[in-house]
VEXTIBA-471199 format. One record per residue (C-alpha): y negated, z, x; residue in three letters. Coordinates in steps of 0.001 Angstrom, whole numbers, plus 500000, padded with zeros to 6 digits. Layout:
// residues N
<v=Y | w=Z | u=X | resn=ALA>;
...
This chain:
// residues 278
<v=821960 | w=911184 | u=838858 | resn=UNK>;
<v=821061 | w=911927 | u=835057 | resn=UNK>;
<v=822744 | w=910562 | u=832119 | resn=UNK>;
<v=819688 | w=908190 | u=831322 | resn=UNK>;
<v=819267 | w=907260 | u=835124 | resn=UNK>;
<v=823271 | w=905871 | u=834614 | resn=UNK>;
<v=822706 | w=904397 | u=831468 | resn=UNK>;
<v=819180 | w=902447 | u=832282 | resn=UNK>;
<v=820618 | w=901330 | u=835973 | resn=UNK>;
<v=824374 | w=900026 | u=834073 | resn=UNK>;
<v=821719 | w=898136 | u=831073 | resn=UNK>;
<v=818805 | w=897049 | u=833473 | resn=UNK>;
<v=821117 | w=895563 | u=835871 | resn=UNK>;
<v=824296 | w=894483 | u=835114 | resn=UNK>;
<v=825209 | w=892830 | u=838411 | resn=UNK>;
<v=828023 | w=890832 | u=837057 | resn=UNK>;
<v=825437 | w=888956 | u=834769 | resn=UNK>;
<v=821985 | w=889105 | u=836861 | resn=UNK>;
<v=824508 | w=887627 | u=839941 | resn=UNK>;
<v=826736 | w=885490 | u=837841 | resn=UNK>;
<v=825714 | w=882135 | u=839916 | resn=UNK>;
<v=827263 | w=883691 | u=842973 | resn=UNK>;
<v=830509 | w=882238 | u=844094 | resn=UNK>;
<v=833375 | w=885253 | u=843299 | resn=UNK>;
<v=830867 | w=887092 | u=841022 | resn=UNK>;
<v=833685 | w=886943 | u=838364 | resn=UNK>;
<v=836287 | w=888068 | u=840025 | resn=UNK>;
<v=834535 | w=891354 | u=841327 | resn=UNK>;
<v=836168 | w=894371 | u=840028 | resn=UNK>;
<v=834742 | w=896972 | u=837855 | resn=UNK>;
<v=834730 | w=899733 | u=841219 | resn=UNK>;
<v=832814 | w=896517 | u=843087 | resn=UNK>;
<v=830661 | w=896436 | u=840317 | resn=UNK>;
<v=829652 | w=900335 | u=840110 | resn=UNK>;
<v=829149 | w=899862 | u=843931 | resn=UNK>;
<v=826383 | w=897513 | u=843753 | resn=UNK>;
<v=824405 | w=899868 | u=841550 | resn=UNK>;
<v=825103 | w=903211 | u=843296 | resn=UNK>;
<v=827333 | w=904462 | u=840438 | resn=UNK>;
<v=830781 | w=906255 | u=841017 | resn=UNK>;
<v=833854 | w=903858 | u=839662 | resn=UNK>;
<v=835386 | w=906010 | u=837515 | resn=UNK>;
<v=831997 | w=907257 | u=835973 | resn=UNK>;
<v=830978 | w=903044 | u=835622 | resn=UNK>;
<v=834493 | w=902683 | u=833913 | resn=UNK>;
<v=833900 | w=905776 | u=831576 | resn=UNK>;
<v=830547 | w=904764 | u=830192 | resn=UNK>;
<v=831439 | w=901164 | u=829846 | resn=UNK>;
<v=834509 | w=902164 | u=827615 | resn=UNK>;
<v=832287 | w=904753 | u=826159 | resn=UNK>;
<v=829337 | w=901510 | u=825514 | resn=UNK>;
<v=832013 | w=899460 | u=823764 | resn=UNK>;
<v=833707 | w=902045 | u=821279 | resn=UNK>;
<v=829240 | w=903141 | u=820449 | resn=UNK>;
<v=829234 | w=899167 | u=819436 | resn=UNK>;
<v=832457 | w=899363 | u=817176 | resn=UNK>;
<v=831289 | w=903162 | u=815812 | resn=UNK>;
<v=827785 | w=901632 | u=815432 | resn=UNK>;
<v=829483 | w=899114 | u=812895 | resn=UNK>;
<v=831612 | w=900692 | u=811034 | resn=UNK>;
<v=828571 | w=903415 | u=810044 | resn=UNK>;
<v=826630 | w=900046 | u=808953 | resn=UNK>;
<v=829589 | w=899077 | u=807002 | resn=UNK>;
<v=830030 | w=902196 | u=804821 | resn=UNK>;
<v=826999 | w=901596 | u=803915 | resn=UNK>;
<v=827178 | w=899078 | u=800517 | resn=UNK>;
<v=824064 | w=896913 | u=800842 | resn=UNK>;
<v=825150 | w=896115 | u=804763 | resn=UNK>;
<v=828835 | w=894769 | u=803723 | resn=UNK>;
<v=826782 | w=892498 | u=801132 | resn=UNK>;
<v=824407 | w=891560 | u=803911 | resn=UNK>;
<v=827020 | w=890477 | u=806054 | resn=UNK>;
<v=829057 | w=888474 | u=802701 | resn=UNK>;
<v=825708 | w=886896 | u=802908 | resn=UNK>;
<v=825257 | w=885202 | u=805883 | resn=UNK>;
<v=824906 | w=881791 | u=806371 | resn=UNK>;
<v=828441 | w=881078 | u=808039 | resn=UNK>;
<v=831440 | w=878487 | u=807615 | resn=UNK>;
<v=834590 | w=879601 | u=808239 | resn=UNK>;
<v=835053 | w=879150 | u=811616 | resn=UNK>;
<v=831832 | w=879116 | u=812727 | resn=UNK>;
<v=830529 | w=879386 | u=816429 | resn=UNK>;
<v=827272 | w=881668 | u=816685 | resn=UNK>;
<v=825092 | w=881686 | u=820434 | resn=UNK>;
<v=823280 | w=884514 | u=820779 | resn=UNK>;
<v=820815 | w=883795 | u=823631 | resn=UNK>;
<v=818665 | w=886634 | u=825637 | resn=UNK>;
<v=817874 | w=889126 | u=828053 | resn=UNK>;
<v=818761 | w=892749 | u=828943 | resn=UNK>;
<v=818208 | w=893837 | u=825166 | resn=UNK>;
<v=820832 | w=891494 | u=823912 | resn=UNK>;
<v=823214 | w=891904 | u=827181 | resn=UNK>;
<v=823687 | w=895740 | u=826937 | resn=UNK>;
<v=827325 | w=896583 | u=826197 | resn=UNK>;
<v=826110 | w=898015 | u=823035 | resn=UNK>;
<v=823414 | w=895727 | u=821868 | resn=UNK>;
<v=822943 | w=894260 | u=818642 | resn=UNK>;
<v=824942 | w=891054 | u=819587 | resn=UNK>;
<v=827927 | w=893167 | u=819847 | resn=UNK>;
<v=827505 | w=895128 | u=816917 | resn=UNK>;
<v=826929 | w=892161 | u=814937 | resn=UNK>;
<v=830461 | w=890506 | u=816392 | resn=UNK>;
<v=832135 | w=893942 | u=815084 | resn=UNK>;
<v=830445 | w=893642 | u=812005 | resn=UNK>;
<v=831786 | w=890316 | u=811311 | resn=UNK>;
<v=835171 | w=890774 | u=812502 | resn=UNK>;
<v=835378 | w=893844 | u=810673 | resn=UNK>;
<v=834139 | w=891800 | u=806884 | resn=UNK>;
<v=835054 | w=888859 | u=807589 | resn=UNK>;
<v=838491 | w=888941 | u=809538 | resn=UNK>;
<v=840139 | w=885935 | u=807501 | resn=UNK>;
<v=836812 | w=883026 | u=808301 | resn=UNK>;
<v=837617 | w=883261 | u=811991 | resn=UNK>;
<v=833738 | w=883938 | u=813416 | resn=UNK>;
<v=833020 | w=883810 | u=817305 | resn=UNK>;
<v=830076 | w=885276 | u=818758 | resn=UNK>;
<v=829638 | w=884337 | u=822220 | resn=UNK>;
<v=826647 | w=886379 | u=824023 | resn=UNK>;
<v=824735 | w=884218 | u=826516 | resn=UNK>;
<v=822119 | w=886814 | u=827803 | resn=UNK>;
<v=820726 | w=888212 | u=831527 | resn=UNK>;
<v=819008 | w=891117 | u=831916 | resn=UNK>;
<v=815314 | w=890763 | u=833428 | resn=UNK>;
<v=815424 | w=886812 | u=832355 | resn=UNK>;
<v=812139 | w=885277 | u=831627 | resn=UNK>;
<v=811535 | w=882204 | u=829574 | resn=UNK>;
<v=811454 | w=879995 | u=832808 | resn=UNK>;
<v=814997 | w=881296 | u=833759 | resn=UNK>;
<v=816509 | w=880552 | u=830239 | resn=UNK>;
<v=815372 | w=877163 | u=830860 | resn=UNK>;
<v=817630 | w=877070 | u=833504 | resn=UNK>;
<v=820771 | w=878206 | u=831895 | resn=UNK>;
<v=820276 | w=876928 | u=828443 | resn=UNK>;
<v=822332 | w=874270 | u=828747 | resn=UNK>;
<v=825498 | w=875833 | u=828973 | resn=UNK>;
<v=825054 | w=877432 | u=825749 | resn=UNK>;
<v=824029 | w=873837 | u=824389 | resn=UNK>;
<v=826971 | w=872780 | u=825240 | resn=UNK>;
<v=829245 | w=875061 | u=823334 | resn=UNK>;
<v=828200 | w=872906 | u=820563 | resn=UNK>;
<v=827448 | w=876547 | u=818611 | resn=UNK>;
<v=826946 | w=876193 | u=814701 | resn=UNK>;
<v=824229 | w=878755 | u=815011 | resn=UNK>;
<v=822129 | w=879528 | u=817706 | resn=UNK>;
<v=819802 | w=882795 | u=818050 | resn=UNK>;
<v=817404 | w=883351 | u=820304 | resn=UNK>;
<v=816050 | w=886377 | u=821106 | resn=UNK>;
<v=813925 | w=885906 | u=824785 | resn=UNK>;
<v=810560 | w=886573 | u=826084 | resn=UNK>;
<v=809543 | w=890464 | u=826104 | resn=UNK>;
<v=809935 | w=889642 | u=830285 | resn=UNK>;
<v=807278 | w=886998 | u=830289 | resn=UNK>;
<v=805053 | w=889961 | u=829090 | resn=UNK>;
<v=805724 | w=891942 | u=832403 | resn=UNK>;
<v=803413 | w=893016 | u=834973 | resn=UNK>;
<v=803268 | w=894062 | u=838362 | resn=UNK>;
<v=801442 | w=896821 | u=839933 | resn=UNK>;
<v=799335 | w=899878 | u=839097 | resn=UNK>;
<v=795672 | w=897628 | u=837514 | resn=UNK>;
<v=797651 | w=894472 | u=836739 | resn=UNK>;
<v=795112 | w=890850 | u=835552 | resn=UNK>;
<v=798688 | w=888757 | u=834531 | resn=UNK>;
<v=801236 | w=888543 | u=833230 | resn=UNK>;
<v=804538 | w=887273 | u=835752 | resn=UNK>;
<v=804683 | w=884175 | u=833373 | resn=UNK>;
<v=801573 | w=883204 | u=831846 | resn=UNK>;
<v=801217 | w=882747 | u=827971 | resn=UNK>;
<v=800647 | w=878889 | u=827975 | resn=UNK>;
<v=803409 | w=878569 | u=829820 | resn=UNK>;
<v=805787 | w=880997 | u=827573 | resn=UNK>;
<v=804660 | w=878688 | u=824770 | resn=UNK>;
<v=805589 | w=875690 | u=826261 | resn=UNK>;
<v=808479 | w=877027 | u=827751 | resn=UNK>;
<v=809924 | w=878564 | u=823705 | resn=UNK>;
<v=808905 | w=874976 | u=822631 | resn=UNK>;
<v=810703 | w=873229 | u=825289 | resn=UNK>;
<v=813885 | w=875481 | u=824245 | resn=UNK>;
<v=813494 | w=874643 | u=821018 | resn=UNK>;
<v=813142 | w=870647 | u=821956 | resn=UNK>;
<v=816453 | w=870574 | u=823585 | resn=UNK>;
<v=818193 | w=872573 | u=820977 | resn=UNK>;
<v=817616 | w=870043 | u=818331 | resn=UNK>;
<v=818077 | w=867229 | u=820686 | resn=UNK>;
<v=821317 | w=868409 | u=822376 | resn=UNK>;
<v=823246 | w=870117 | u=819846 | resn=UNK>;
<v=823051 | w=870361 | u=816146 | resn=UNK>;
<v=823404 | w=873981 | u=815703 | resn=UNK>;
<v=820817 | w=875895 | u=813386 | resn=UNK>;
<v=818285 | w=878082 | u=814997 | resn=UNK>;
<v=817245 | w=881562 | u=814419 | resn=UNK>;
<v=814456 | w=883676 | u=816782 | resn=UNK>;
<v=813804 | w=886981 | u=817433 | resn=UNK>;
<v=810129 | w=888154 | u=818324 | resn=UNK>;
<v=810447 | w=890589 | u=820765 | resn=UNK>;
<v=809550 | w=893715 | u=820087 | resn=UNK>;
<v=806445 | w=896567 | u=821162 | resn=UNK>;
<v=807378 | w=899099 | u=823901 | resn=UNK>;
<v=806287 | w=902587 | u=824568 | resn=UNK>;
<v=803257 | w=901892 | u=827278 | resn=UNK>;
<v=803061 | w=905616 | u=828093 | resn=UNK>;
<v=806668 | w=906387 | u=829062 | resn=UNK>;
<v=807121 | w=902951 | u=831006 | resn=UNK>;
<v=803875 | w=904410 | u=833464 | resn=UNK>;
<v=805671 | w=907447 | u=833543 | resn=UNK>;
<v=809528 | w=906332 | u=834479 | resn=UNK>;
<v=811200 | w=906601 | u=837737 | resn=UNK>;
<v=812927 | w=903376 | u=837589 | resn=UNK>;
<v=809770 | w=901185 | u=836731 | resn=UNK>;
<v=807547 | w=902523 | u=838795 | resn=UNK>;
<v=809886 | w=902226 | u=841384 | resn=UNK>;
<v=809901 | w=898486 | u=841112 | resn=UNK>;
<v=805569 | w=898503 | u=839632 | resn=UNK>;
<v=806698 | w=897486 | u=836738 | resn=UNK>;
<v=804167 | w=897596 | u=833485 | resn=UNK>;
<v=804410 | w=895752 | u=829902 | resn=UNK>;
<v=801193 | w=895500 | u=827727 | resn=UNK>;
<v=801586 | w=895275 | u=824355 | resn=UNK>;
<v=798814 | w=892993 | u=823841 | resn=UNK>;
<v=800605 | w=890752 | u=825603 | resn=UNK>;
<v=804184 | w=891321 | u=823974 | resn=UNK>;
<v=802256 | w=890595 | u=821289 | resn=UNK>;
<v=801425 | w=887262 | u=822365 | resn=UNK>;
<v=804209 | w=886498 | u=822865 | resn=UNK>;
<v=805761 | w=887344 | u=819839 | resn=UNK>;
<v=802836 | w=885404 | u=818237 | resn=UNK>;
<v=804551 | w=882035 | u=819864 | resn=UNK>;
<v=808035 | w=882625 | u=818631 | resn=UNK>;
<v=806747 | w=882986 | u=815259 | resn=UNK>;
<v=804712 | w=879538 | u=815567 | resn=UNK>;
<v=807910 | w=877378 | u=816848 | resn=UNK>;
<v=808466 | w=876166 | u=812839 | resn=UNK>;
<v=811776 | w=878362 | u=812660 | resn=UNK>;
<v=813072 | w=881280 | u=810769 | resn=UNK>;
<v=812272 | w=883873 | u=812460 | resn=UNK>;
<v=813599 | w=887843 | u=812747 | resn=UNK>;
<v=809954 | w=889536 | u=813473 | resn=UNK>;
<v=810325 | w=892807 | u=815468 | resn=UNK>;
<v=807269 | w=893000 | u=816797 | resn=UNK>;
<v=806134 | w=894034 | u=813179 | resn=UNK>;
<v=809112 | w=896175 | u=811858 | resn=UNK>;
<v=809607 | w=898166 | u=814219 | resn=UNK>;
<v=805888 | w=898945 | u=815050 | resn=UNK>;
<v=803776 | w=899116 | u=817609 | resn=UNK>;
<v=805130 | w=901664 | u=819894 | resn=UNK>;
<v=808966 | w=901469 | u=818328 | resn=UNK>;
<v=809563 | w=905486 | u=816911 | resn=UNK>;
<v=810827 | w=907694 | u=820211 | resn=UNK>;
<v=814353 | w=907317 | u=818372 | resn=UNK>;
<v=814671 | w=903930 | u=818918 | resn=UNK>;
<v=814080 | w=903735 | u=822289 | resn=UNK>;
<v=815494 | w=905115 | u=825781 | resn=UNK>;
<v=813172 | w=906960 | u=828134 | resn=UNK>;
<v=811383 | w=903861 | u=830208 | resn=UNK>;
<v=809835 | w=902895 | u=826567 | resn=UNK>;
<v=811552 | w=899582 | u=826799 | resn=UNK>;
<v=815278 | w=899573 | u=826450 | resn=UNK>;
<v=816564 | w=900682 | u=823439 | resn=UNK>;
<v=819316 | w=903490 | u=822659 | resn=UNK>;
<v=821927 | w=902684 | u=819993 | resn=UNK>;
<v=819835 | w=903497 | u=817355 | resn=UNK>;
<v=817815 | w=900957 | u=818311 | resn=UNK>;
<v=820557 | w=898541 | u=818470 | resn=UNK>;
<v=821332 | w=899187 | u=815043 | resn=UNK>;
<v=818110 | w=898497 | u=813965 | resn=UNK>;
<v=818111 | w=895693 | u=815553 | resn=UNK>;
<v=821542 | w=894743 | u=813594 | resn=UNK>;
<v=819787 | w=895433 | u=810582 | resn=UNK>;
<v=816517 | w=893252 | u=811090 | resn=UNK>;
<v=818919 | w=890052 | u=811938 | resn=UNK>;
<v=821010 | w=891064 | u=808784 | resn=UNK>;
<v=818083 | w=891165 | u=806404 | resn=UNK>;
<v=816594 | w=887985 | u=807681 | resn=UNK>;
<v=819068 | w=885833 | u=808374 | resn=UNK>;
<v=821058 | w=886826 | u=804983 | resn=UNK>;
<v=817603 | w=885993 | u=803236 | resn=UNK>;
<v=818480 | w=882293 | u=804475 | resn=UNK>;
<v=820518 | w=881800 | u=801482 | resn=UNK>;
<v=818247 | w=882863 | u=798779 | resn=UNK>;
């Protein structure tokens, strides 16, 4: 098994998350974990650990940079505040944004006492976050940011005529997000569009087409089109990082990203949401 093969299998499935419902998910161990996706235990536990110290190298680099520590000075945040970040498999990788943006702040901020708690299941559509918003609702979060729907984009099979959720449906389903957010907690709100994927590498990967898996842009695009229309500030992805993302950004199945694209990421939300003080 490759070194990408490892990588997209520990990011696309993360058992402990995608089976989190189950009764004694929690208390599996890490080797129990590695077993349900084929992976040896001691390679699983080695590229976890290896996941988590990318995240806190990943911030520190952003940090020696001057205009990030500003960025981060700037944000929109209390001391003590509670931040939700709410999302799929791009937000639950062990070295996602989320994380970096948690190292960042603990990092620059150490003395105003930030959580970030990450709320986010790989291969969720906007139908499942439905289902499992309430618990991050109920956190009572100061801020909460969404960043959902490049799954209600997916297809199945090789000449595909929908998409798994349709795009009425992903609208009402964002607005219906948004709806109980202001009505059940009274945290502010920040989205993230998803954003484009590489078309010609997702036909071409093993794991995708193992499963008849296909994204269209047109249709992430749609998508992305709703978040922006919800009336909320909004970190646009879809546009900055172009339509397909640069190789750099992302791994080889055109849809996950490496850590440069994580830091990107990090950098979008930093811009944008910092621009909510001026």
């Amino acid at each position: 098994m490759s070194n990408e093969q490892i990588q997209w299998l520990m990011k696309a499935l993360q058992p402990e998350k995608t089976l989190g419902s189950l009764p004694g998910i929690a208390t599996l161990a890490e080797d129990d974990l590695a077993a349900l996706i084929g992976i040896d235990p001691d390679l699983y536990r080695s590229k976890r650990k290896a996941m988590r110290q990318n995240a806190k190298d990943a911030a520190a680099a952003l940090l020696d940079e001057p205009s990030i520590g500003k960025l981060v000075d700037q944000l929109p945040l209390h001391k003590g505040a509670q931040i939700v970040v709410f999302g799929d498999s791009l937000t639950a990788d062990p070295q996602s944004w989320a994380v970096i943006l948690a190292e960042l702040l603990a990092a620059r901020r150490p003395d105003d006492a930030l959580s970030v708690t990450i709320n986010a299941v790989p291969g969720e559509t906007t139908a499942h976050g439905l289902v499992r918003l309430g618990e991050s609702l109920s956190r009572q979060p100061d801020w909460l940011i969404f960043f959902m729907g490049i799954n209600d984009a997916r297809t199945q099979g090789p000449k595909p005529t929908k998409t798994i959720v349709g795009h009425e449906e992903t609208a009402r389903n964002l607005a219906e997000m948004r709806s109980r957010a202001v009505g059940e907690c009274k945290a502010q709100r920040l989205w993230i569009t998803p954003p484009a994927v590489n078309e010609e590498q997702m036909a071409a990967h093993w794991g995708l087409t193992r499963f008849g898996v296909r994204f269209r842009n047109a249709d992430v695009a749609q998508v992305a089109n709703h978040v922006r229309g919800l009336g909320d500030p909004v970190i646009d992805l879809f546009s900055a990082l172009g339509a397909p993302p640069a190789q750099e950004l992302l791994m080889d199945d055109g849809l996950h990203l490496l850590l440069e694209g994580q830091k990107r990421i990090a950098r979008e939300v930093l811009r944008g949401w910092s621009a909510l003080c001026s």
